[in-house]
N, C-alpha and C positions, 0 to 999 in steps of 0.2 A: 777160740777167742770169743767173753761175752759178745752179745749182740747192741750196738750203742742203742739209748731213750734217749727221748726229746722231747724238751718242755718248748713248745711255741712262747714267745716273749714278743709280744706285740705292744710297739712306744706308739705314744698318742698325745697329741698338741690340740686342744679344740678349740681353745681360747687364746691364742697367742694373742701377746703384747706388740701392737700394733710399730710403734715404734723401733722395735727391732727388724723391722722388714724394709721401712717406708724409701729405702734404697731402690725399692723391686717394685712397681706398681702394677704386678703381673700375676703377686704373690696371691696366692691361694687364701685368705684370711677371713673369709666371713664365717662365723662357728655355724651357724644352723646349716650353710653348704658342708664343711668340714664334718660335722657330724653326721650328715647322710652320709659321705664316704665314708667313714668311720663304721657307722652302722651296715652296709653292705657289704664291708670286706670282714667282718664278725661275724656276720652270717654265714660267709663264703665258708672262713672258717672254721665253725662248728658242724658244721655240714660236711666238711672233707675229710672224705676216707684214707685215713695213712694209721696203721694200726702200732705205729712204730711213736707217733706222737701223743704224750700220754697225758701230757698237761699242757695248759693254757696259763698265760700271766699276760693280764693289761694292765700297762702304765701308763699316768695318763697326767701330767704334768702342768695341767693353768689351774687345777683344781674347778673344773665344772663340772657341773652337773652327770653326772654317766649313768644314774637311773635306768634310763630305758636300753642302755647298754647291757647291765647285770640284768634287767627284764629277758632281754631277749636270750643272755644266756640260760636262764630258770625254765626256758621252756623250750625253745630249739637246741637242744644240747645233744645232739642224737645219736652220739659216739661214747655218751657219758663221762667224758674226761673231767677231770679234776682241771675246774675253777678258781684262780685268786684276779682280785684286784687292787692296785695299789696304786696313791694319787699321792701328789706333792706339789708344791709349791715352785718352779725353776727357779735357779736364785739368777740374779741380777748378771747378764751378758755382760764379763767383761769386752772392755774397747778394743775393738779391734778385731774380735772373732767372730765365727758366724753362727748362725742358729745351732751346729752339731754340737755348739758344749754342753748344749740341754738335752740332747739326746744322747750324749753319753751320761750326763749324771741321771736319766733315767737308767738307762741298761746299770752302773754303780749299782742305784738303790735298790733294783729288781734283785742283781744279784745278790746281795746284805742282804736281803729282809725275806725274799721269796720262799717258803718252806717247799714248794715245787720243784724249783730248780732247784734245788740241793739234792732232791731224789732223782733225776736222773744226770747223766754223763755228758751228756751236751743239751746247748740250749741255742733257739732259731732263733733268732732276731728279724722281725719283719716290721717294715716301715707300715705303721695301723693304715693309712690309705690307699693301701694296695696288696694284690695278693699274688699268689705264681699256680699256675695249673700245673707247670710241671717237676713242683716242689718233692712229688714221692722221686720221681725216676732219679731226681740230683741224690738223695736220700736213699737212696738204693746204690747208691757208686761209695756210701759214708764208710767205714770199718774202723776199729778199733786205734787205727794207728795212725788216724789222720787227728789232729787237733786245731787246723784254724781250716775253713773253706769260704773261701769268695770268690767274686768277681772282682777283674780290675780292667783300666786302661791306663797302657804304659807303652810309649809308643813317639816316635819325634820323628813328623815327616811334612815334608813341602811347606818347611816353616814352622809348621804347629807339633806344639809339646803338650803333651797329656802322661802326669802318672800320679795315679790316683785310684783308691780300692772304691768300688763300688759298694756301696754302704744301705743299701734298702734291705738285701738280705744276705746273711750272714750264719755262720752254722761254725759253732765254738764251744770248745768240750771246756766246760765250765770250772775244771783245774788251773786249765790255761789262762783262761780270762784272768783270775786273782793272781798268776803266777807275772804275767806279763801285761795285761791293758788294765787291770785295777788303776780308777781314778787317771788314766792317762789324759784327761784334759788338762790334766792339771800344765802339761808338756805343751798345751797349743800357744803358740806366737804370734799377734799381727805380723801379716805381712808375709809369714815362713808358713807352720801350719796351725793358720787359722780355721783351718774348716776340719771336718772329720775325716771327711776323707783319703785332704792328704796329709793327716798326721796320722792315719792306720799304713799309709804305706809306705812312710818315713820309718817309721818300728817297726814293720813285718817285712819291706822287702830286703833289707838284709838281713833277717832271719830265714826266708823262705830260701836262701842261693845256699844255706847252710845246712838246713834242716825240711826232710822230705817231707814231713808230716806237716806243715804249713803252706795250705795250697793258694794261691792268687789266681786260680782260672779255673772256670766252670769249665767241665770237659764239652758240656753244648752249652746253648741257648736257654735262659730260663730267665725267660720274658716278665716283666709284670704287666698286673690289669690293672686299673686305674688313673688318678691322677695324681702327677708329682704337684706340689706344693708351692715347687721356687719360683716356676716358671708357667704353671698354671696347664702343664703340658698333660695331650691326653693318649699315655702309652697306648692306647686301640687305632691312634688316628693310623694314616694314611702314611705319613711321610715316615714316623714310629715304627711300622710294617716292613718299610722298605731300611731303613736303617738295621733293623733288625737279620733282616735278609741277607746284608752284605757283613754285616759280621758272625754269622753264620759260615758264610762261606768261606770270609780269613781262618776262623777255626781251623776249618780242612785244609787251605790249600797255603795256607802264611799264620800258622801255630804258634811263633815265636811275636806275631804283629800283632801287639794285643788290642784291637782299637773297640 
């Protein structure tokens, strides 16, 4: 069985429209901070040894500036991978939903337009403000016959309910994508699913009870570095570590508890 390629697909938001956050006053929103994350997980990026990942594709969705972005790829590119960039305008957040319908009409337009991802068999979807150190070993579990891999929590205990795919990264053999999540925003609801998350896991987990090849659980941990955006949260702290740690250890000892 070929060996699967992988086009890295890095989504990017510099300039968000203030307005669609002003719910969250925790939200990560000022572009010149945004942009240094942005720039340090690009760097991370082209600097990372994975001989399996052949291209790169940013999307980058308020239409600013990325200059110094394609800069730094022109001259730290150390792996020589093939380069694209592609920017667009997000169209207008329907009422009701959350920021994910912009970031699936990037991963949309990436797929239509990217002449990269067309050339290899899957493609990574990673959230631009963050990166995974231990993105090869996940990528080394990948084979021919898997077509969707993530992460999720799915889990209802001591009151509280969670099910919902974890959606920073993501690793989708790019068949699949057009066969089954082309344009699935279109599918989000206030109120039902409104966010991305839980409308990937509204579509995929009753595909995954059916079908082996659509996985919802990282066999380990495969942490990010960075900061999330909604919550202003800084996955290296302290309490992040220890969160991290004890789902670690459900992995081994409670595999079915996906928390």
């Amino acid at each position: 069985m070929q060996e699967p390629t992988f086009t890295l697909l890095i989504t990017a938001c510099i300039s968000p429209d203030p307005s669609a956050f002003k719910f969250n006053a925790n939200f990560r929103i000022d572009p010149q901070v945004r942009m240094q994350d942005y720039l340090k997980c690009f760097h991370y990026w082209l600097n990372y040894e994975e001989p399996k990942i052949r291209n790169i594709v940013f999307v980058e969705n308020s239409g600013c500036n990325i200059d110094s972005i394609k800069e730094m790829a022109a001259v730290q590119n150390r792996f020589h991978r093939n380069i694209e960039f592609i920017q667009l305008r997000a169209s207008p957040l329907p009422t009701g939903l959350h920021y994910g319908y912009a970031e699936l009409e990037m991963i949309d337009e990436a797929v239509e337009k990217s002449k990269l991802i067309h050339q290899t068999s899957y493609f990574i979807k990673v959230t631009g403000r963050l990166y995974f150190p231990k993105l090869s070993k996940l990528i080394g579990t990948m084979h021919g016959s898997i077509r969707f891999l993530s992460d999720s929590r799915d889990y209802a205990f001591a009151g509280k309910e969670k099910r919902y795919i974890v959606t920073t990264l993501l690793m989708i053999q790019t068949d699949f994508y057009r066969e089954k999540l082309w344009k699935a925003r279109n599918e989000m609801m206030p109120g039902i699913y409104s966010h991305f998350e839980t409308l990937y896991y509204q579509l995929l987990k009753p595909l995954s009870s059916k079908d082996k090849s659509i996985l919802l659980r990282f066999p380990f941990n495969v942490d990010p570095v960075g900061y999330g955006a909604h919550w202003n949260v800084n996955y290296n702290s302290f309490p992040k570590k220890i969160e991290s740690a004890l789902r670690a250890i459900a992995r081994v000892i409670l595999p079915s508890f996906r928390i």
